[in-house]
C-alpha positions, 0 to 999 in steps of 0.5 A: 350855041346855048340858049339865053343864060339860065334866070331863076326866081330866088325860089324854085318850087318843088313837087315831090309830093305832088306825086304821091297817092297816099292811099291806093285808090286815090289815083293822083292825090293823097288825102290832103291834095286836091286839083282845087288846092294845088291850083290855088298854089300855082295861082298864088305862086305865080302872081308872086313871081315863084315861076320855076316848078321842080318835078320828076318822073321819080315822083310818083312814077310820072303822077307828079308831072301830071298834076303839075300840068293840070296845075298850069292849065291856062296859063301861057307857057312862057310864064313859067319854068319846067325842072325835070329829070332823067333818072338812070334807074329808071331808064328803059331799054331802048336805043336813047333812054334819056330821049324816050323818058323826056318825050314821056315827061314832055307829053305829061307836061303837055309841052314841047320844051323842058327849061332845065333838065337833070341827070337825078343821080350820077350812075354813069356820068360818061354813059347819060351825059352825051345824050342830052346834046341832042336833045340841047341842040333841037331845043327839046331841053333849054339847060342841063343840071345834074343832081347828087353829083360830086366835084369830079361828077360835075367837072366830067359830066361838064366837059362832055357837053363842052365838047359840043359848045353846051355846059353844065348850068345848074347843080342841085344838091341837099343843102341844109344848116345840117348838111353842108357837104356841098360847101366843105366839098368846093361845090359851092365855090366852084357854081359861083365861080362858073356862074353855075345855079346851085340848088338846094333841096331839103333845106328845112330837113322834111319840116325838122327844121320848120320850128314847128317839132321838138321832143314835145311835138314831134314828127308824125309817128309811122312816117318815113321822116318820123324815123329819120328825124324824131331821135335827133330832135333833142339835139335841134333844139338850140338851133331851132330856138335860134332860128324862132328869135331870128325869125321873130325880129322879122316877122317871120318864121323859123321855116322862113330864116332857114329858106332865108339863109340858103338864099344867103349862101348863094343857092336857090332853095327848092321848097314843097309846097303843097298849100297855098298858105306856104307861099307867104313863108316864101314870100318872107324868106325872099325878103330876109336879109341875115347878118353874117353874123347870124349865118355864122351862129346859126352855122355853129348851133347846127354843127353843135347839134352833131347830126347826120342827115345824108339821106340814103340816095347820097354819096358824100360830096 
């Protein structure tokens, strides 16, 4: 009953930010956004291949799906791939919430078809699950992921769909050098198992990854990721040298290798790009192919860095 299995690019694209209004009044964009730069991206991406554009009611409370189509304008449908979500806390109180918040995300999108669609977070696995086989079967979304869901979530949230000869075919989950969880916790082995798409968000850490911070240079001061990262930077800094040399060799960055190693490990990286410029990094990640050796030592570097980096929307794996 499923339509044809889920292909994906080696990296999707994400855009949360695209979401964000940065100051009040400034309606869809915040200070570095412009419907110019965000279409120079989509441009840029698509003519490399990176063809599936993550987004989210959450992101902005819809602001980013919007600008994602505005972004899209022009080109065929069939070229791309749309990634949103159902959030249950965002759900209204009709009689099908999931159905009511996909129509709102299907008309800001200005499309008829979702390709993947998430449950965002597993508030209520057996209460969301079922309403998405409706909306399989009329073909309104073409494949179901879930997000921030554990092992025993996604067997669950699987068996209901099961049950009307659908699956769940993606799981997207923060997945870092610095946050593992997934891995240790089987998620990881059971995707490859069940030719189930994993795919990993986060995986430069909101830039303290990129190579570009350290002690000397640090995160933004008054950003939400300054506080969260800024204190562990000390502890970064054997790995992010690593990940430097690495990438050096290669004619890449630390950013690059550390897109690179998600790939690696089997996952589709989702990476925010607000600028056109960022898609050469990509382009560089795609090509990389790390030794195992180099997985191996990078892996020990970041588990010597001691750090936490579950974010407050998680549970543990």
């Amino acid at each position: 009953m499923t339509s044809k299995a889920l292909a994906v690019p080696a990296v999707a694209l994400g855009t949360w930010a695209w979401g964000d209004s940065g100051e009040a009044g400034d309606g869809y964009f915040g200070s570095q956004l412009s419907e110019t730069s965000l279409r120079e991206v989509v441009e840029k991406a698509q003519s490399n291949g990176f063809t599936l554009w993550d987004t989210a009611v959450a992101y902005g409370m819809g602001r980013s799906e919007t600008a994602l189509a505005q972004a899209l304008t022009g080109y065929r449908r069939s070229e791309y791939q749309l990634s949103t979500k159902f959030t249950p806390q965002l759900a209204g109180d009709g009689d099908d919430p999931v159905a009511d918040m996909l129509e709102q995300s299907l008309e800001r999108m200005r499309t008829d078809y979702v390709d993947l669609y998430w449950i965002h977070n597993p508030a209520d696995v057996a209460r969301w699950t079922p309403l998405l086989i409706p909306l399989l079967k009329s073909g309104r979304i073409k494949h179901v992921g879930v997000s921030n869901h554990n092992m025993e979530e996604i067997a669950l949230a699987d068996r209901i769909l099961g049950e009307a000869g659908f699956r769940v075919e993606a799981v997207q989950n923060h997945f870092s050098l610095l946050h593992r969880s997934s891995q240790r916790a089987g998620i990881l082995d059971h995707c490859r198992e069940h030719d189930v798409r994993f795919f990993s968000y986060m995986v430069l850490e909101q830039g303290a990854l990129a190579g570009k911070y350290s002690p000397a240079n640090p995160l933004p001061e008054g950003s939400s990721r300054a506080g969260v990262y800024n204190g562990i930077l000390p502890r970064l800094q054997a790995l992010t040298d690593r990940m430097r040399v690495i990438g050096k060799d290669r004619g890449a960055s630390a950013a690059d290798v550390a897109t690179a190693w998600a790939i690696a490990k089997g996952t589709t990286p989702i990476v925010g790009v607000t600028k056109a410029g960022y898609l050469d990094g990509l382009v560089q990640a795609r090509g990389i192919e790390l030794a195992d050796e180099e997985i191996a030592e990078l892996e020990a570097l970041a588990d010597a860095a001691g750090v936490d980096t579950r974010g407050w929307w998680e549970q543990e794996m």
